[in-house]
C-alpha angles and dihedrals in degrees: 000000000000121000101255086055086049091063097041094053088044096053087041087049102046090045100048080065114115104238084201093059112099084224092061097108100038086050094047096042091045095048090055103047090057099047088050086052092049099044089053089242113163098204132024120202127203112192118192097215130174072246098065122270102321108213130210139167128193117239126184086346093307122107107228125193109248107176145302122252124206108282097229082068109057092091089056096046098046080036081062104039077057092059096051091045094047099238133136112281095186089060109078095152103074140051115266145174145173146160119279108228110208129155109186086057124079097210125093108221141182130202138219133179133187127188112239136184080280118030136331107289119224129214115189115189119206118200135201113306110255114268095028126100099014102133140065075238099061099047101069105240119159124270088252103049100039082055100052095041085053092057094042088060102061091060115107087223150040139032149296123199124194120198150184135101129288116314098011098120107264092129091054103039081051096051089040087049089050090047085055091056090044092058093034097047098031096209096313096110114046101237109201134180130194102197144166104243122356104244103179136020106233111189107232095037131102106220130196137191132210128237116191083176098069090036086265101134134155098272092045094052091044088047092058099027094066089057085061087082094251119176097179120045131199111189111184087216153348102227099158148015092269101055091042086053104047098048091041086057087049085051093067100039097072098283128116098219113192122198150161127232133174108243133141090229147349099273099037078056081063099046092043082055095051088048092051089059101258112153112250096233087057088065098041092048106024103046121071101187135346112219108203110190139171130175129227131177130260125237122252125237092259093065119129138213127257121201099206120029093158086068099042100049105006096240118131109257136123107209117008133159128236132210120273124173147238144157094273087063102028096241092295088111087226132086111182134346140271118222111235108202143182134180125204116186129175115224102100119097092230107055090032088065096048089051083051094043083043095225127185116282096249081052088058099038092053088052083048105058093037086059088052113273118137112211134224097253094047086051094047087054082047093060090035089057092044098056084248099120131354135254085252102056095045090058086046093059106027104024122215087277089070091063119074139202098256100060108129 
């Protein structure tokens, strides 16, 4: 079955059921969890509108329109999406979320939901199916950088950030670094997370999940968590100063510490750490490597040369390929997404000296690249160039801002 036939199926589906019948909401909801599962979406988006309960679902990065069910209905059907997540259905006033327990899917998901002028809007995450994505190997990274993570964590201190923006696969590069230790240490180091939430259940780890509620926050988990004897951390994120200070000091006091921090690049992580009030000599001697990653989608087979890119977007290529369109992609052009990564680390002298002098992040790039490291934006014209992604897609997900002046 091919995908357009997917969505078809899916709206014909959805709309032959009865309204009237008291099964209405546990047939909808189930119909479009599996669907979602089944067409690979990493989000799926249900919208109370004056319209009816817009549904969408996020595909290769993209949010794409599904179908619209009867508005009367919206209450039954978030009311639903609350039972299987365990929340509190009587409560339609305040944010809430929770985990959705199925069994018969093999997709771990999460749902949110949010209260609007119109109902209360849910938001379900699927993750990654299980067994999928569970290695350094699987994700995509380059030769170079798979290599070297793999090397930094096998050290006993210091610490690993892993940056980019929302849905660019940080969740996912951190549990696939932990499963590495699992299989590498085989129960000999306590590998620990303090997360929020938890995402995804790893066998061999202990998880744990904030509260702010009950005054369990980030810094106070961190605070007591350092006294359960860990020796690898994962931390979900770094948000403020308290919480940056206190796992870079773990970092130096014989504990690998792994988190994840919005950031546009490796350097401008550094410069967002500095701004946040983190002593220079905490970067230099507490962080091992920064990742930087974005995702950008693939183009599909029925993609189609352009002569002259350059002219088109500006970007400087010489041949490139831009998205078609057929049934197997839905007319998008792309099927899937290719994983863009940088690593910064900080053991050179060079670049040592600029995080101390704090020096402007194109400062710091520059040093970065002359002691070897190959940026996002040189390894987005690289897949330009190879017919791999479009010019399009690249400024989507970059932007013009991500490509200096001193590209070659």
């Amino acid at each position: 079955m091919t995908e357009t036939h997917l969505l078809e199926q899916l709206r014909a589906t959805l709309l032959a059921l009865d309204p009237a019948d008291r099964e209405y909401a546990p047939q909808a909801v189930s119909i479009l969890l599996a669907a979602a599962c089944r067409a690979g979406a990493s989000d799926l988006h249900l919208q109370p509108t004056a319209a009816g309960l817009v549904c969408h679902w996020r595909r290769d990065g993209v949010l794409q329109p599904i179908v619209t069910l009867p508005k009367g209905l919206a209450h039954h059907v978030i009311g639903r999406l609350k039972v299987l997540g365990e929340l509190l259905t009587y409560r339609t006033d305040i944010p809430q979320e929770g985990r959705i327990r199925a069994d018969d899917t093999p997709v771990e998901m999460r749902l949110s939901t949010f209260p609007t002028l119109h109902g209360e809007k849910g938001v379900v995450r699927l993750f990654a199916q299980r067994g999928r994505l569970e290695r350094f190997a699987e994700l995509g990274f380059p030769a170079e950088i798979e290599a070297r993570l793999r090397a930094l964590l096998q050290a006993t201190s210091g610490s690993i950030l892993i940056t980019g923006p929302a849905g660019s696969g940080k969740t996912t590069t951190a549990y696939a670094a932990l499963r590495e230790l699992v299989e590498a240490t085989q129960g000999q180091r306590n590998l620990t997370t303090l997360e929020d939430p938890i995402e995804v259940e790893l066998a061999g780890v202990s998880q744990s999940q904030v509260n702010p509620a009950a005054g369990f926050d980030l810094a106070t988990g961190l605070k007591f968590l350092l006294r359960q004897d860990p020796e690898v951390l994962l931390i979900g994120e770094v948000r403020d100063r308290q919480v940056a200070e206190t796992l870079f000091q773990a970092a130096l006091t014989g504990h690998l510490v792994l988190t994840t921090f919005h950031a546009g690049s490796a350097v401008t992580a550094v410069s967002r750490l500095l701004d946040m009030g983190i002593e220079p000599y905490l970067l230099r001697s507490g962080v091992l490597g920064i990742v930087s990653q974005r995702l950008v989608r693939r183009l599909c087979s029925c993609k189609q040369p352009t002569a002259a890119p350059q002219h088109l977007l500006g970007l400087p290529l010489g041949q490139a390929w831009i998205a078609g369109g057929c049934e197997s992609c839905l007319q998008t052009g792309y099927r899937g997404r290719l994983l863009l990564a940088e690593l910064l680390t900080t053991d050179t002298v060079e670049v040592g000296r600029a995080i101390l002098a704090r020096d402007e992040s194109p400062v710091l790039e520059r040093l970065a690249i002359e002691a070897g490291m190959v940026p996002c934006w040189q390894r987005a014209l690289d897949a330009v160039a190879a017919g791999e992604t479009s010019p399009a897609e690249v400024l989507r997900v970059l932007g013009f801002q991500k490509f200096p002046d001193h590209r070659p």
